[in-house]
N, C-alpha and C positions, 0 to 999 in steps of 0.2 A: 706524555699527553695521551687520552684515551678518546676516544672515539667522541663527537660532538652529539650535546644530549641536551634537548630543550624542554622542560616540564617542570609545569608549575611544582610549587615544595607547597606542601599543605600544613608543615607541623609546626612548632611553633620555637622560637630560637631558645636554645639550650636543650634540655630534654638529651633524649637520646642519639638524636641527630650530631650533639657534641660531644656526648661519649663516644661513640663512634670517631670522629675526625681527628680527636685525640690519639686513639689507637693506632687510628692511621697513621701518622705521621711517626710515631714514636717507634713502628715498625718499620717504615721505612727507613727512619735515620739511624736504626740498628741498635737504637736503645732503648727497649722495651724493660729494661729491672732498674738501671741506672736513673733511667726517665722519670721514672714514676716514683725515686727515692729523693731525688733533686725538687720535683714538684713539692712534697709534704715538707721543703725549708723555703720555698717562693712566697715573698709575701710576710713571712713570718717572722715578728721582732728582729730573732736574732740569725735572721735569714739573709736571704737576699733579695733584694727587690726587683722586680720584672723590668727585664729587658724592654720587653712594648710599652702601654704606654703607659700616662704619666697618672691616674689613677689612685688613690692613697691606699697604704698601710692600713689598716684598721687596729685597735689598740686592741681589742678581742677578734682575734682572727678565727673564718672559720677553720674546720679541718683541713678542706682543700683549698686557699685558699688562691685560687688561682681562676683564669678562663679559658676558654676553648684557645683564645689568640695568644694569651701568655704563654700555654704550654705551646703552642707552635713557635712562640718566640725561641723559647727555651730549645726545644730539639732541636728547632733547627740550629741554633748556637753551640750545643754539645754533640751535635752530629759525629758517630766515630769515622763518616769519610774524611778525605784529608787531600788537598792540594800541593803537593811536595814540588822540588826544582824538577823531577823527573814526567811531572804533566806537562810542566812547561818546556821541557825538551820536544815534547810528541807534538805541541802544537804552536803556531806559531798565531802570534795577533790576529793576523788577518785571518785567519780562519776562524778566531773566537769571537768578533768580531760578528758574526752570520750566528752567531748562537741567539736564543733565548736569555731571555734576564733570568727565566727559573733556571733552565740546565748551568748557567755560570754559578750559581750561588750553591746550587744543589747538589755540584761538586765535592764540597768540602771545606773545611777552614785551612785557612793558610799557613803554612809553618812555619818560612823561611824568609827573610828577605832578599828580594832580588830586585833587579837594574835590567830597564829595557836596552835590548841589542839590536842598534838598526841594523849592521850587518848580517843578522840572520831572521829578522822579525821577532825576536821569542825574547824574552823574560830569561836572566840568566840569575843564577846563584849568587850572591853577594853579603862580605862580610859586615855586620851592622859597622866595625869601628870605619869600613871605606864607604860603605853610604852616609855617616855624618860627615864624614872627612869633604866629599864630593859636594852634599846639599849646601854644608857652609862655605865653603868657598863659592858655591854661585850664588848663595844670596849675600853673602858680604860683597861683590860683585856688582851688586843691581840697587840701584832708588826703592828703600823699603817702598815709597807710596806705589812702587807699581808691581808688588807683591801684595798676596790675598791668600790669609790666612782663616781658612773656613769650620764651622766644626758644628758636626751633626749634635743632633738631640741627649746623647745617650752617654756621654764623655762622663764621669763624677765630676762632683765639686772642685775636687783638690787636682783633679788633671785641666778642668776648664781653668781656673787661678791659676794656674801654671802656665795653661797655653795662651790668655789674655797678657798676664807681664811679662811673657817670651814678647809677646807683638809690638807690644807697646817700648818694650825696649831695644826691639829692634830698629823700631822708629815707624807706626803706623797703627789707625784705629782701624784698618781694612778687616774689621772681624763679623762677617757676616754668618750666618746661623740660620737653621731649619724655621725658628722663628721666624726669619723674614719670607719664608715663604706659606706660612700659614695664619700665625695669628698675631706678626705685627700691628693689624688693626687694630686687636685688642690694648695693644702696649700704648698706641698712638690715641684709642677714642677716650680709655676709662682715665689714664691723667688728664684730660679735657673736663672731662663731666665728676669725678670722684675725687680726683687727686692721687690715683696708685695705678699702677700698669697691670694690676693684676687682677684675679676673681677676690671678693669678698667671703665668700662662704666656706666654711669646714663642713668635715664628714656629718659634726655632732648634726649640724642645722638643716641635714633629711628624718630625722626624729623629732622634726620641731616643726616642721612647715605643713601647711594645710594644705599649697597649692602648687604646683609642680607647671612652670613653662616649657616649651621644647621648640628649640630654631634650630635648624640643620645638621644634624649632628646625629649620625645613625649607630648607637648605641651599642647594637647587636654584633656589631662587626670591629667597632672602632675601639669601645670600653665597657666591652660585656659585664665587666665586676660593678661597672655601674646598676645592674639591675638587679641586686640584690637589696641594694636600698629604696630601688625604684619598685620593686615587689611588697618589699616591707610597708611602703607609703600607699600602695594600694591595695594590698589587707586593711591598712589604716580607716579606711573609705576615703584617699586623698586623691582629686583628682590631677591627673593629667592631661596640659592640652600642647600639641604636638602641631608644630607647623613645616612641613617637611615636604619637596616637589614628589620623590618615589613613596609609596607606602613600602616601609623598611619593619621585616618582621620582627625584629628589637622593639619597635615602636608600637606593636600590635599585640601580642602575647609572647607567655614566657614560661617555659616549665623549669624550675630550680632543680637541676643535676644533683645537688647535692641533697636533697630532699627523697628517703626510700619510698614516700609515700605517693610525690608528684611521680616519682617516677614510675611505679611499680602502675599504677590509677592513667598515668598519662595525660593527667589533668595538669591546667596549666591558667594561668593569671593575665588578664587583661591588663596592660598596659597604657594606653591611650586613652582619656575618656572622651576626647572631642580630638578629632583627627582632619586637621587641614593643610588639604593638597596645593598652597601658594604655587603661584609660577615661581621658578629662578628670579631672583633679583627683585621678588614683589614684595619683601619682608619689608619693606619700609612703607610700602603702601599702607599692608594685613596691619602693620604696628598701628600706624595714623589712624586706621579705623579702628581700631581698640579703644586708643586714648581717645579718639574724638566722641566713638561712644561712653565712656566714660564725663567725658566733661559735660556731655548734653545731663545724663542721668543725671550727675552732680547738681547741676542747674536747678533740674527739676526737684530736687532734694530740699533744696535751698526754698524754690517759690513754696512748694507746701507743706516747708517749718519740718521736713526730718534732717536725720543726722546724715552732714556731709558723705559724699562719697570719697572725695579727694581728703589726704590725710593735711586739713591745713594749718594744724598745729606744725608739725613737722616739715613742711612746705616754707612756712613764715619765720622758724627757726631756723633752718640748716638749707634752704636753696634758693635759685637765681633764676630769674630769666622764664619766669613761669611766662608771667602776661604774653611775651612776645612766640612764646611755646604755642599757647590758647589757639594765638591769633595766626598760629600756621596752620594748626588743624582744625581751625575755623573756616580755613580760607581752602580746604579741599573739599569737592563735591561728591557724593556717594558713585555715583554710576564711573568716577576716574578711578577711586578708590578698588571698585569691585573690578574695573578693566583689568589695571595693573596688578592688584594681588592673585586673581583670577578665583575670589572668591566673593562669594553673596554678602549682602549689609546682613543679612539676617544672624548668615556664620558668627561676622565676627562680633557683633551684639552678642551675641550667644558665649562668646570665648570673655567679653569683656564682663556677662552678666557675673558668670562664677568668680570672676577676679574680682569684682566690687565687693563679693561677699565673703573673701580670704583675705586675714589679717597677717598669715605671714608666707610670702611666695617669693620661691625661688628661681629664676630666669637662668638656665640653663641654655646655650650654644655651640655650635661647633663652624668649622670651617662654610657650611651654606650661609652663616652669615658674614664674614670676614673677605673670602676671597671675591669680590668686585670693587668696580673702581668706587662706588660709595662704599666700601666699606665699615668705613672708620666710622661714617654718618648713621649705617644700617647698626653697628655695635650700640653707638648711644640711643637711637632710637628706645630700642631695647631697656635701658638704665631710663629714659625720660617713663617710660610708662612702671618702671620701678619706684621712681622717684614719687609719683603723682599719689602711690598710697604708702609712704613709707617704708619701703621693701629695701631698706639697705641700712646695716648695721642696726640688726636687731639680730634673735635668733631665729631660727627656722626660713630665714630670708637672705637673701644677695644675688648676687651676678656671679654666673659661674661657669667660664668659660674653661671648655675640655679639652686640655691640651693633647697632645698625640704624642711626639718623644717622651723617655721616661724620664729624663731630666733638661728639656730643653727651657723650663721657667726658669729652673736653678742656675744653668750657665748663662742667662743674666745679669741673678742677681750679683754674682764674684765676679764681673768686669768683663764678657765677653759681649762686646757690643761697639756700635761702630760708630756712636754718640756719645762723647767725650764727657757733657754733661750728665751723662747717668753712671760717669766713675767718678769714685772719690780719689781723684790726678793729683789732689795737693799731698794727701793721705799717702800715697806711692811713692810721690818725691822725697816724703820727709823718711820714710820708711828706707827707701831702696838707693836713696841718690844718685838718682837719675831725673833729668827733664821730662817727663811724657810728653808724646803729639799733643797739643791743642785741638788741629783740626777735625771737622767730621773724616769719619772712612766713607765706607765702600759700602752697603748692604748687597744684599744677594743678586735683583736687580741690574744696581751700579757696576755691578763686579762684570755680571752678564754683560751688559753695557761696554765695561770696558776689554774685557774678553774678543769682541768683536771687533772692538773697533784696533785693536793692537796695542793697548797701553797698560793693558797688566801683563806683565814678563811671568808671571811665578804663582802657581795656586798649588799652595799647602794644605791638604785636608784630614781632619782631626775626626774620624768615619764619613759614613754617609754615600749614597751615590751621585754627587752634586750633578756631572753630566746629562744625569737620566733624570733626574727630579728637576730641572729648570725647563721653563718655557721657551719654545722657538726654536726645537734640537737639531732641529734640520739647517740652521744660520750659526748652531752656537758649538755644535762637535768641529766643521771645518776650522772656525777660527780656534777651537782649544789645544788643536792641534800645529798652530803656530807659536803657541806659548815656549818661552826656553826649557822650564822648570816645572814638572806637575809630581806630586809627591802624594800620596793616599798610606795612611794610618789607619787599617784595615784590619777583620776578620773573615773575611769572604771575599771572593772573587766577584767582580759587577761591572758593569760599563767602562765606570771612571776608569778604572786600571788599563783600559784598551785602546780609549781615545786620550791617546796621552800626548805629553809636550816632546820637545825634543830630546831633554835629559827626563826619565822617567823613573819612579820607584814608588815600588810596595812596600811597606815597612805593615808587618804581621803582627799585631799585639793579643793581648788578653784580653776573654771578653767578662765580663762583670761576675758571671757565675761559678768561674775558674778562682781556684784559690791565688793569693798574689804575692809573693813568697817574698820580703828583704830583707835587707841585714838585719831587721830588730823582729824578724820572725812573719807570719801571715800576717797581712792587712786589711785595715778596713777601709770603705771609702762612704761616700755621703750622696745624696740626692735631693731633690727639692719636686716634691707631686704637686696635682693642682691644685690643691688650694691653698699654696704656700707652706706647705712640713716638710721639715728637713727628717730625712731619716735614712741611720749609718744602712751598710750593707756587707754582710762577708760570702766572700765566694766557697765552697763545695765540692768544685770538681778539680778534677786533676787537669791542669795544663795541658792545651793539645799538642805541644811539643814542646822542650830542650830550648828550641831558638826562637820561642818567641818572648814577647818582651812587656809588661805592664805600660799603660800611655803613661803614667807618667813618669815612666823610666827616657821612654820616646820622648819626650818632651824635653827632659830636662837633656838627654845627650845632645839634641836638636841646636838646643839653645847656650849650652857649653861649644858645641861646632861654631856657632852663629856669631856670639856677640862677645865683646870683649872680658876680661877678667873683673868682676864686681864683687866687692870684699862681702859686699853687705846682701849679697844675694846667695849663699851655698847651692846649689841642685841636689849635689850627691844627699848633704844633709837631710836635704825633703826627702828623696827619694828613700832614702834608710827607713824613716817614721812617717808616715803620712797623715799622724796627730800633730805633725808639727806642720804642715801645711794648712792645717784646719786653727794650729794655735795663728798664724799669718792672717786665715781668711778672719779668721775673729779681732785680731788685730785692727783689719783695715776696716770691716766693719762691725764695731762695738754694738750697733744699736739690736743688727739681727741677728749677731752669733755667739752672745755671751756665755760661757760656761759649756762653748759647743762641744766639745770632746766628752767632758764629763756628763751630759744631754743626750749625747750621740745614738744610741738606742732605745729612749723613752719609749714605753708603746702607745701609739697612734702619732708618732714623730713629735718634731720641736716646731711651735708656732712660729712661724718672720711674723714680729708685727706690723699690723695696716693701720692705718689710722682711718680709715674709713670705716672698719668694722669698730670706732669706736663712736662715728659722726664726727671726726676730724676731717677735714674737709681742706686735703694741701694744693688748695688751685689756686689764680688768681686772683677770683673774688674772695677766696676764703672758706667757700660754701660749694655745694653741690649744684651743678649747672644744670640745665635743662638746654639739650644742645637743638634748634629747632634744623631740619637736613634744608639742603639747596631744592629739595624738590620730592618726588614722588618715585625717579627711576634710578635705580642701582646702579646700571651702565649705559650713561644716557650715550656714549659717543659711538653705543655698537648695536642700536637700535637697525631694523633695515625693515622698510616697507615691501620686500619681496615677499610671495608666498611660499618659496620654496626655500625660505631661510628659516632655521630653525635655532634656538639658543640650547647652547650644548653643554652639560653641567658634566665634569672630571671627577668620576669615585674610584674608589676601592673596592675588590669583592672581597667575600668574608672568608679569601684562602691570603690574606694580602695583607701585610703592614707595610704601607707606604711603601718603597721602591719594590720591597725585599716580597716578592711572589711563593708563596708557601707549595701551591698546586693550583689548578686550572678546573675547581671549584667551586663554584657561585653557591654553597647549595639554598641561599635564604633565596636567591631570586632565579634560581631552578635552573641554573647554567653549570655543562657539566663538557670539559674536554676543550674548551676555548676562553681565549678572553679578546676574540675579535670578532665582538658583537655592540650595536646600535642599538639600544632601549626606545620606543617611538610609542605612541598614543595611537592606537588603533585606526584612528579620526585621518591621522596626521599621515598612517601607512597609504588610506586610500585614497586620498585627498591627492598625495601626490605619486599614486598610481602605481605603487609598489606591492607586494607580496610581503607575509609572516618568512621570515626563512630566506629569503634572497640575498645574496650577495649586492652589496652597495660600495661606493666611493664616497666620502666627503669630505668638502674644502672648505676654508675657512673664509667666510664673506664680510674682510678687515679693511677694504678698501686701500691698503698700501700696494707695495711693488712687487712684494713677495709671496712667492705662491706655496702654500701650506695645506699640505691632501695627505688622508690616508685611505686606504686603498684595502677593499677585501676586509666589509666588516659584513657581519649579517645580522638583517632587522629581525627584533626580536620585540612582539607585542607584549607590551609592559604598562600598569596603570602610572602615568606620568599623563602631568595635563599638558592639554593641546600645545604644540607650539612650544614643546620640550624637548629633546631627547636628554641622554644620558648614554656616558661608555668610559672604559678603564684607563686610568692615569697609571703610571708613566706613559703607557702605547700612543696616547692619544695627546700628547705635551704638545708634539710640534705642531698643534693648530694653535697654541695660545700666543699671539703676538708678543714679541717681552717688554712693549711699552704697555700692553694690554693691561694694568695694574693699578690698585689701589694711588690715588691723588694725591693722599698724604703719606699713609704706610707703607707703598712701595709692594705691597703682597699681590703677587700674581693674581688676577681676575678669573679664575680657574674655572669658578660657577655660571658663567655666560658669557661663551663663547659664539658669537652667530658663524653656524655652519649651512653648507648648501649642501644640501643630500640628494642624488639621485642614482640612477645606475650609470657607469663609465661611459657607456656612450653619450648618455645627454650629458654628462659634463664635459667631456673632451668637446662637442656642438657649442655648449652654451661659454666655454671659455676663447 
């Protein structure tokens, strides 16, 4: 960590500010030839596909096709340090324990597997065949239902099928997922309103669209590759309109790295063409005032004999539920409307003018609209003002929600899910003969839930740092540490490995960009990006050691320790060819994976088909709903009339994918040597009589029994609207309460949290 450094960034995201950080990194991690020879196969047909996030392949790749956050993906994942049994002699838990999330990770990849020793604190050397030996004898031991079988984003295809009918036939749907802490809502709102859990739209339909929406989702930092199309459509003359609490420099301008001319010029391309500042949690408001201007315009369309605004050929064919729609955003008044969004009538007149006059627009989102407790409500929002001009299956148009793992859609769709109903169980049985669970599982949530309260014995993890990624850390590290059995399926060192259960182990694998060597020679494996393409992937690098192990080698010894002898199920067989784990997944499902092996490399991947991008419509009414919300407010249960409560929205800075901290970084939002810092509105600093620069405490203002404070951040004046702040997740988790959560979806309320900010002494007085 370097010295703490606050100054505004003036330039514009990409450019040479990510040439640079590239560098960095790729120095640090001591592979500056390797690095750089690994990047020119990322991304590419017959490459491998990025580790971060979910993103797609393009069928014409460019030269690099890569971003600033991929290749940090990358190095950091091929890093030549290295974590052997002999660190783990030097230190013992409890002192790793007091580290940093970057120093654990930054260490190195793991080599060996080892088993925690409470008699000496430390992690000891252990043979794989005695850690299966041990794991299965405690889980054959225990009631699968109170075992929790978890699995990060990032597993392939043919290791998530493996590790779903490992569970299932252990006896339990307990398979919760990165999904359920981010963008469950979407799986829960779009079968409500479309009939599919997923986004609509492919790559082709940013060469097709005139008009470009933008809800929470900062680009710049999260899925930079996205702004090469988002460049493309703004050369186009296509506007963009952006609804987003921080101004996030992705969303503002962009200079294309791969361009000698942007670069060498320093010129750089507008991004945004109408840019609005919503409050947290006001996106259903900003929406309702869209459509309701909308339907007025409509109206008047109708009294002086021109052509409709609202698409009602398309309306009176293919949806539902209009009238009672009308008649909710009939029934809001403008001055509520402009409270809660924290924007003017005039704005979003303004956003809904350009939309009346595009024929084909694409509604783009990220986590700002998902993680609150409407958020299943805020997603369809979103699809209702889609709906009103026809913006869903056609070209150039859909809902297109940006996932974050690089394959957290895909371990879905093959059966990693803790709703019995979205596998095909009978398909399983007739296949494998075995009974599967009937009942629901566990989501991430529930697991927390039961984590706590003592009724899950056993949390199995297929990556991920589930400890450090869940809400209410400070209630949910003590009780994880009452568990019998915590197990991590890992390439790095993180939290999870440290707050462990009583029987404890690492189990060290490959990570995607590693060649994966079996008996019928290297492998390939498979992935699923957002918008539904499957696309193969071969690994490149040499294996970071001798003893580590492919997941699904782990998998299948796992589940050979675990469950009884089953004629009709081989492991070893999968494991040898893992075309033949893909001939399985195509088996179970014929509809999305025909011809999958022979497909497996297509350029710009293999479509799953939706039926919605045909105007199939798999709901209840048959048709596309129009879902009208309960109201106006996102989190109505965590509103607070105080003035020194503030709603507090959970980011990433752009050194960061999710858990996993690259460096201490901000540079889009000029933070350099820290990441304990408070984002606040100018307004908001002096209002409650605070200083730019000051050291602060805040607690979380939830109204239960539990007191949730972090301590030692510093206010840092940032354009966020009043009655905002903003500060870095995971640090900042244990204010989110863990019932704090989506109604239906169960996804952490991440984006409004109401916190009480002041200096230590007035809150130690006022508590």
């Amino acid at each position: 960590m370097s010295e703490t450094k606050i100054e505004a960034y003036t330039d514009p995201a990409g450019g040479w500010g990510s040439a640079k950080s590239l560098a960095d990194i790729l120095l640090r991690e001591r592979i500056p030839l390797s690095g750089n020879a690994m990047l020119l196969r990322q991304n590419k047909p017959d490459g491998f596909m990025c580790v971060s996030c979910a993103w797609p392949k393009p069928a014409k790749p460019l030269p690099f096709e890569y971003c600033e956050n991929g290749a940090k993906a990358t190095a950091w994942e091929q890093t030549s340090k290295r974590v052997t049994p002999a660190f783990f002699d030097k230190f013992s838990v409890t002192e790793l324990l007091t580290w940093p999330d970057y120093d654990l990770e930054e260490k190195g990849r793991l080599t060996h597997p080892m088993r925690y020793d409470p008699s000496s604190d430390k992690y000891k050397l252990v043979s794989w065949a005695d850690a299966f030996a041990e794991i299965g004898r405690e889980l054959k031991a225990m009631n699968p239902r109170e075992t929790v079988f978890y699995a990060s984003g990032r597993a392939s295809l043919e290791t998530s099928y493996m590790w779903a009918l490992y569970a299932r036939m252990y006896g339990h749907n307990n398979l919760p997922d990165s999904s359920n802490m981010c963008h469950e809502s979407t799986s829960v709102a779009l079968p409500q309103s479309i009939g599919v859990p997923v986004g609509t739209t492919i790559l082709e339909d940013f060469e097709a669209t005139d008009l470009i929406l933008f809800f929470g989702q900062n680009v710049g930092s999260n899925a930079p590759r996205m702004l090469h199309p988002l460049q493309d459509a703004r050369k186009r003359g296509v506007p963009i309109i952006t609804f987003n609490p921080l101004r996030e420099r992705g969303l503002e301008r962009f200079t294309n790295p791969q361009s000698p001319i942007e670069m060498l010029t320093r010129s750089s391309t507008q991004i945004s063409t109408q840019y609005h500042q919503v409050k947290t949690g006001g996106d259903i408001a900003a929406l309702t005032g869209m459509c309701k201007a909308l339907i007025a315009a409509d109206r008047e369309a109708v009294a002086e004999g021109r052509p409709r605004i609202i698409d009602i050929g398309f309306v009176a064919e293919h949806t539902h539920g209009l009238d009672d729609f009308v008649a909710f955003c009939d029934g809001q008044n403008w001055p509520a409307l402009e409270a809660r969004s924290g924007l003017k009538r005039e704005a979003l007149e303004a956003a809904a003018a350009v939309y009346a006059r595009s024929n084909n627009v694409i509604g783009i989102y990220g986590m700002g609209l998902t993680q609150h407790r409407k958020g299943v409500e805020t997603v369809n929002m979103l699809v209702n003002l889609l709906l009103l001009r026809g913006n869903i299956g056609k070209p150039g148009a859909g809902i297109c929600p940006v996932r974050g793992h690089s394959n957290v859609q895909g371990q879905r769709t093959v059966g990693i899910s803790e709703k019995p109903e979205l596998v095909p169980l009978d398909r399983l049985k007739e296949m494998y003969g075995f009974e599967p669970p009937r009942d629901t599982g566990m989501n991430t949530v529930e697991a927390c839930e039961g984590i706590v309260a003592g009724t899950v014995k056993a949390f199995v993890s297929l990556g991920g740092n589930f400890v450090r990624a869940v809400p209410d850390t400070s209630r949910m590290e003590p009780a994880w540490r009452r568990m019998r059995l915590t197990v991590q399926i890992s390439t790095k060192l993180n939290r999870s490995h440290l707050v462990h259960g009583e029987v404890s182990y690492i189990l060290p694998c490959l990570g995607r960009i590693e060649v994966d060597q079996q008996a019928s020679g290297p492998q390939a494996v498979s992935m699923e990006d957002s918008t539904s393409c499957f696309h193969g992937s071969r690994g490149v690098a040499t294996p970071v050691s001798d003893a580590v192990r492919s997941e699904p080698w782990i998998v299948a010894e796992l589940a050979k320790a675990t469950l009884p002898h089953n004629p009709r199920v081989d492991w070893d067989f999968w494991v040898a060819d893992y075309a033949r784990v893909r001939d399985a997944i195509e088996a179970t499902y014929p509809e999305k994976f025909h011809d999958f092996n022979k497909r497996l490399f297509e350029p710009g991947g293999v479509h799953k088909p939706l039926a919605a991008r045909e105007r199939k419509w798999d709901t209840k009414t048959g048709k596309a709903n129009f879902m009208a919300p309960t109201g106006l407010e996102a989190d109505p249960d965590m509103t607070s009339a105080r003035r020194d409560v503030l709603d507090l929205i959970t980011i990433r800075s752009n050194d960061q994918f999710n858990t996993t901290i690259y460096g201490y970084h901000d540079r889009f939002r000029g933070v350099k040597g820290t990441r304990m810092v408070l984002f606040m509105n100018g307004n908001d600093i002096a209002r409650l009589q605070l200083e730019d620069g000051e050291t602060i405490d805040i607690v979380t203002e939830a109204g239960d029994e539990y007191a949730r404070e972090v301590k030692g951040l510093r206010v840092v004046k940032y354009d966020i609207p009043e009655g905002n702040c903003a500060g870095y997740y995971p640090e900042l988790n244990v204010l989110i309460p863990l019932w704090h959560h989506d109604e239906q979806a169960k996804v952490p309320a991440a984006k409004s949290i109401p916190v009480r900010v002041a200096k230590a002494a007035q809150l130690a007085v006022a508590d």
